[in-house]
C-alpha positions as CSV (number, residue, x, y, z in Angstrom):
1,X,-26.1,19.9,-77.7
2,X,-22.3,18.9,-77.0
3,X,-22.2,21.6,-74.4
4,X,-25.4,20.4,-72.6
5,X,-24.1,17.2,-72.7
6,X,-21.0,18.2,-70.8
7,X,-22.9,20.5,-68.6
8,X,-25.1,17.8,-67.3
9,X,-22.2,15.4,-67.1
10,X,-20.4,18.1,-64.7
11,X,-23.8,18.3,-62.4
12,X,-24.1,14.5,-62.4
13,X,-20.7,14.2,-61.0
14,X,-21.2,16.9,-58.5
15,X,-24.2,15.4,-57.1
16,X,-22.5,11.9,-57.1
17,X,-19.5,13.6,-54.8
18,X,-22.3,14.5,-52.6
19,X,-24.0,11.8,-52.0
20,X,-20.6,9.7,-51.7
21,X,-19.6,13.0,-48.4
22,X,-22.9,12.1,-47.2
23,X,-22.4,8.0,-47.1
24,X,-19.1,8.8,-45.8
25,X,-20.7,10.7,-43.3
26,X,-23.3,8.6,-42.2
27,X,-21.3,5.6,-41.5
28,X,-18.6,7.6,-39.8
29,X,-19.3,6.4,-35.9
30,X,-18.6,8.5,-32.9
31,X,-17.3,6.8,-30.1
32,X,-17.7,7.5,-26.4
33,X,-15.5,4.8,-23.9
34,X,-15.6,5.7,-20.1
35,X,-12.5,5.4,-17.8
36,X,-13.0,2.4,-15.4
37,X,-12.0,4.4,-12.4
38,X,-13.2,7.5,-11.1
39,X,-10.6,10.6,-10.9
40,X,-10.8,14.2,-9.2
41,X,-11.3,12.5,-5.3
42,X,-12.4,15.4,-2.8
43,X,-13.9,15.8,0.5
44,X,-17.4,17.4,0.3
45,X,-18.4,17.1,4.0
46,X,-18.5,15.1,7.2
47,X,-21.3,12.8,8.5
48,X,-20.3,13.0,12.0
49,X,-17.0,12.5,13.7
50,X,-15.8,8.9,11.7
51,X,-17.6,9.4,8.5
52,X,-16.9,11.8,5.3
53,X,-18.5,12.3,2.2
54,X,-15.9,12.2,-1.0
55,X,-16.7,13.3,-4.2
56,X,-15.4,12.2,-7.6
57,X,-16.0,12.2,-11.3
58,X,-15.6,9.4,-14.3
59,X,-13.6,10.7,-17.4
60,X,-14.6,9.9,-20.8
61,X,-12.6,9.9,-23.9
62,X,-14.9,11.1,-27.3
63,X,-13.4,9.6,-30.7
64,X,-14.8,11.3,-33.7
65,X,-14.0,11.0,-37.6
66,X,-14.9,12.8,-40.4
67,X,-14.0,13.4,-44.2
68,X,-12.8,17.0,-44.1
69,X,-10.5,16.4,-41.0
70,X,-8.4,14.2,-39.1
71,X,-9.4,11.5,-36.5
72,X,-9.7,13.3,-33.1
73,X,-10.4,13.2,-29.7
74,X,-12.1,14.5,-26.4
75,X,-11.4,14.1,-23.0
76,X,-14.5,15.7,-20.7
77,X,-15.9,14.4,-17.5
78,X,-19.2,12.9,-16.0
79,X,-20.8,10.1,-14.0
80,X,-20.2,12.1,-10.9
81,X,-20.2,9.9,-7.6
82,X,-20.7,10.4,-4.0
83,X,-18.7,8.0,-1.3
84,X,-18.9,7.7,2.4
85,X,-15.8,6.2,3.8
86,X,-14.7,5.7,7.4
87,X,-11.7,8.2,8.5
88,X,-11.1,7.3,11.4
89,X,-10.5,3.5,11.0
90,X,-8.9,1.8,8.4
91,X,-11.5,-0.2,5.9
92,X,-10.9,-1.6,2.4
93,X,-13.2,0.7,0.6
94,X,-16.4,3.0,1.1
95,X,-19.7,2.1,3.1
96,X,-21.9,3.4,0.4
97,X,-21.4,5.1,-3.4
98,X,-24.0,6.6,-5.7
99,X,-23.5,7.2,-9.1
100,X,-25.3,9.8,-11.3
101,X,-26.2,8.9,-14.8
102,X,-25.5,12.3,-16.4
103,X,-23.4,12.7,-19.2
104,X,-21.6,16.2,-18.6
105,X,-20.7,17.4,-15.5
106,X,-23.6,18.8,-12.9
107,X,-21.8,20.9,-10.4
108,X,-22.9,18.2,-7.7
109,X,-20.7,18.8,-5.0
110,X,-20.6,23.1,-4.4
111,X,-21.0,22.5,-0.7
112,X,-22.3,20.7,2.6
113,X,-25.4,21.7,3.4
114,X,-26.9,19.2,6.4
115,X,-24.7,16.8,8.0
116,X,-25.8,13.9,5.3
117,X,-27.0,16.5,2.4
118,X,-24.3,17.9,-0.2
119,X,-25.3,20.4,-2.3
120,X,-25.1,21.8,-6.1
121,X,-26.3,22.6,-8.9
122,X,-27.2,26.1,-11.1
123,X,-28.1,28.6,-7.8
124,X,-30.2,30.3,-7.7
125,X,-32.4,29.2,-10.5
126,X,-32.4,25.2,-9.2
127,X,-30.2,23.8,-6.6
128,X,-29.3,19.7,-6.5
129,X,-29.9,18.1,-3.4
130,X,-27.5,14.8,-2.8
131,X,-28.2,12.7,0.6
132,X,-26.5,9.8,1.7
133,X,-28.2,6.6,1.0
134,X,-29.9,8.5,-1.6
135,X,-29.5,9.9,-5.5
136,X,-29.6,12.8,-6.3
137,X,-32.6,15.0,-7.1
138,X,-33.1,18.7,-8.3
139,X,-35.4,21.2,-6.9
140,X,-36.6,24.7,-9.2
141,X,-36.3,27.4,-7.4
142,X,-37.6,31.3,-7.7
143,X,-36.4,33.8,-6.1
144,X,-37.6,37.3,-4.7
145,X,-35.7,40.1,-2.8
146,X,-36.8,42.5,0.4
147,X,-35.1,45.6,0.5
148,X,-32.0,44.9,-1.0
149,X,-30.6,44.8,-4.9
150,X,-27.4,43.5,-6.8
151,X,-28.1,39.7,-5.7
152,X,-24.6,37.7,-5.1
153,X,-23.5,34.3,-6.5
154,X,-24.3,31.6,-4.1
155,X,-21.0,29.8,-2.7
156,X,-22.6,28.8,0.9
157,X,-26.1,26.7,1.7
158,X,-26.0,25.8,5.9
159,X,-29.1,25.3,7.8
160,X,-30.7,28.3,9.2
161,X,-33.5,29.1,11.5
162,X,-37.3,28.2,11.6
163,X,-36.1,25.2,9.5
164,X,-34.8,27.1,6.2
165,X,-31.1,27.6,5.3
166,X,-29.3,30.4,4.9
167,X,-27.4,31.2,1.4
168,X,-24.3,33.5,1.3
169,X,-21.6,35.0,-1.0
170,X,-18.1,35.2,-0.9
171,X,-18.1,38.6,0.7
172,X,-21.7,38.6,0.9
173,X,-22.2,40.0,4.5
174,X,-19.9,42.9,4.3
175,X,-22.1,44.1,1.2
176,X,-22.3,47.9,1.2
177,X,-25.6,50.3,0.4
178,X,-28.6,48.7,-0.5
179,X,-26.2,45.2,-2.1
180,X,-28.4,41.9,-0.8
181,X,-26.5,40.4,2.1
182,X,-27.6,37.0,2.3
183,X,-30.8,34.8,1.1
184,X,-32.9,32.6,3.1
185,X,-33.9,29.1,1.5
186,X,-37.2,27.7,1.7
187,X,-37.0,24.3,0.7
188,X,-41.0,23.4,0.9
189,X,-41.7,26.5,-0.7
190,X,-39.3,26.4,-3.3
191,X,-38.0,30.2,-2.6
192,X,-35.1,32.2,-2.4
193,X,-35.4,35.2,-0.8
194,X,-32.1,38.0,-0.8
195,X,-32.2,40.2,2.1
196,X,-30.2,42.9,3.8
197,X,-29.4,42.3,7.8
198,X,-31.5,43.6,9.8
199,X,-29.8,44.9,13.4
200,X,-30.0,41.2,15.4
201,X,-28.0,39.8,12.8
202,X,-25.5,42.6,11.7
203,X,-22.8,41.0,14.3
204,X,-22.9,37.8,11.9
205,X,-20.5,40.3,9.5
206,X,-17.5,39.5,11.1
207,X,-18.3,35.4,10.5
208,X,-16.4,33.5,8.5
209,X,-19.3,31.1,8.4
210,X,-22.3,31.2,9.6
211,X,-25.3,28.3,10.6
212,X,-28.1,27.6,13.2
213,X,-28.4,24.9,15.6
214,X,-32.1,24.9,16.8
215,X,-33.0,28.4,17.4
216,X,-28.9,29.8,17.7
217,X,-26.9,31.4,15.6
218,X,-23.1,30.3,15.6
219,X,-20.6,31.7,13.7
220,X,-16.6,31.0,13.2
221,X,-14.5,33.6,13.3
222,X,-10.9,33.8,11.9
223,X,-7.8,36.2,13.4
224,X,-5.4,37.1,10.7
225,X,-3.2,37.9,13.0
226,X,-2.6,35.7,15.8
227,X,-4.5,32.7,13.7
228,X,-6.7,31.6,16.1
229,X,-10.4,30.6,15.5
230,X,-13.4,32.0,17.7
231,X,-16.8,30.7,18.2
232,X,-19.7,32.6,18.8
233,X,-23.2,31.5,19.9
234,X,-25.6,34.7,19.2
235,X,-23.1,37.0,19.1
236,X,-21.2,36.0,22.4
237,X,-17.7,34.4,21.7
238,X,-17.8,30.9,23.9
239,X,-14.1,29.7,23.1
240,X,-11.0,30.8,21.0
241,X,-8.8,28.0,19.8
242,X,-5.1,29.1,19.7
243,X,-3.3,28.3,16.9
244,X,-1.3,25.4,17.7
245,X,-2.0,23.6,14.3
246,X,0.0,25.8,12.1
247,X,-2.6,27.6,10.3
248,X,-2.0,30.0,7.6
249,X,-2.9,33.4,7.3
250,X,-5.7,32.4,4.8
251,X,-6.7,29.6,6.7
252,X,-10.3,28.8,5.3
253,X,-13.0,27.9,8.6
254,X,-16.4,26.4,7.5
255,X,-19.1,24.4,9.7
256,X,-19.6,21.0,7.6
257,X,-22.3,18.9,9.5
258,X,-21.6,18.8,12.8
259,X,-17.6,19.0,12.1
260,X,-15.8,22.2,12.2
261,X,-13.5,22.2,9.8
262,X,-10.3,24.9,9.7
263,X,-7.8,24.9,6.7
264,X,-7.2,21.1,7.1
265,X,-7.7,20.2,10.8
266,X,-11.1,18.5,11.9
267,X,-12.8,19.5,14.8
268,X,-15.9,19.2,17.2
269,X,-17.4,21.4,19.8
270,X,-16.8,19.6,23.2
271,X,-18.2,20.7,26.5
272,X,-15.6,23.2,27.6
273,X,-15.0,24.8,24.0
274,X,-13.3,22.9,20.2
275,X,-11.5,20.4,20.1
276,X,-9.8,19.2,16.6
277,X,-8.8,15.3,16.6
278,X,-8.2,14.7,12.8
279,X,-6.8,16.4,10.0
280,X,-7.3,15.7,5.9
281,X,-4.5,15.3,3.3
282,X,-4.0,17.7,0.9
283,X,-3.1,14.8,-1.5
284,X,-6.0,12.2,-2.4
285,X,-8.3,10.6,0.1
286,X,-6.1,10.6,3.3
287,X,-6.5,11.6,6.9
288,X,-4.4,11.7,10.1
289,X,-5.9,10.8,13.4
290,X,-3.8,12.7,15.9
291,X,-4.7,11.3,19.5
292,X,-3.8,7.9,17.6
293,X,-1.2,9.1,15.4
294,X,-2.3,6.7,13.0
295,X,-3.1,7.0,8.9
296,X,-6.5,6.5,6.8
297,X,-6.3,6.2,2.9
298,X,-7.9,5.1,0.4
């Protein structure tokens, strides 16, 4: 009977310890507190020749506590927010923000896509669509090949012909065999379709970035060697910039909107070829107007 006694005794202390861990538990709080500014600051794109897009992100600190360990806690990002500032005149802050609810981090800003439209998102199973003067919304996407395998990872969305957009990989193009080459993007439709090159496009290999303006085909071409950019309209090169803005050898050329933009320099196409009249800091918000000489920051 004595050893019952104690037995139950033992259990009944056991199950008290329990439910004390679970109290403890339950009244333990986690705390989330958000950073009043906004960190991480990037270009994304250029509206037109006096207006960029800038990207940025909130930070947020997690506190937890627990009974088996010690007070700790989490730094992570979210709230991501899209700016358009003026970069050619001075102004005390941005003509327009948008902020996105989301808790985590959504990949929002992987590219320019239009000249008011970023792009992002979890290619090619959705892509997020972000427009200035607008929030952000998500489109699902499927996807289908023609002749082609071995689909690439998305790192380029830029308007194409017939009103679709044209999707390419880092080294998409040059893809050997039967490898996809690119992937067409049918908004309305909700498709994306891999495909190899058929012979009217095969010249666009040598592009370091490729869109369509109406029913052309331009491309930017980079020279490793001398460092000067080319521009080609349907396979014809129409002008070759010299380097006179101290390129590197990895200098990085991409259309954004209507802006050409090479390694840092901004530039336009102008009647008799490009012409770059800006350039972007590679530290925070900042640009240099070079016909002024003047400074833009924010």
């Amino acid at each position: 009977m004595k050893m019952n006694l104690l037995k139950s005794e033992k259990l009944l202390a056991v199950a008290m310890a329990v439910f004390a861990c679970v109290c403890m538990w339950g009244c333990s709080k986690d705390r989330v507190s958000w950073n009043e500014g906004f960190s991480g600051s990037q270009v994304v794109g250029f509206v037109d020749d006096s207006l960029v897009m800038v990207g940025s992100y909130q930070q947020r600190t997690e506190s937890h506590e627990g009974l088996f360990e010690p007070y700790w806690d989490v730094i992570e990002s979210g709230h991501e927010r899209l700016c358009v500032y003026n970069y050619r005149v001075q102004e005390e802050g941005p003509r327009w923000c948008d902020t996105l609810d989301e808790y985590n981090m959504t990949n929002a800003f992987r590219g320019q896509m239009t000249d008011s439209i970023v792009w992002g998102g979890d290619m090619p199973n959705s892509i997020r669509l972000w427009k200035v003067g607008e929030t952000q919304h998500q489109i699902k996407l499927r996807t289908s090949r023609e002749n082609c395998s071995d689909e690439f990872r998305v790192v380029s969305v830029k308007q194409w012909l017939d009103g679709k957009f044209i999707a390419r990989g880092e080294e998409s193009l040059t893809a050997a065999s039967d490898s996809c080459q690119y992937a067409v993007l049918d908004t309305v439709a909700r498709m994306l379709t891999y495909k190899r090159l058929d012979k009217d496009l095969e010249w666009i290999k040598a592009c370091d970035d490729v869109r369509a303006w109406g029913g052309d085909v331009y491309c930017l071409s980079f020279d490793k060697v001398d460092r000067s950019a080319s521009l080609f309209i349907n396979g014809k090169r129409t002008y070759k910039l010299e380097n006179d803005y101290f390129w590197t050898a990895g200098a990085d050329l991409s259309f954004q909107g209507y802006i050409l933009l090479f390694e840092r320099d901004v530039c336009r196409i102008v009647e008799d070829g490009m012409a770059c009249f800006a350039s972007v800091s590679s530290n925070g918000v900042s640009f240099k107007n070079k016909l002024e000489n003047t400074y833009v920051t924010y």
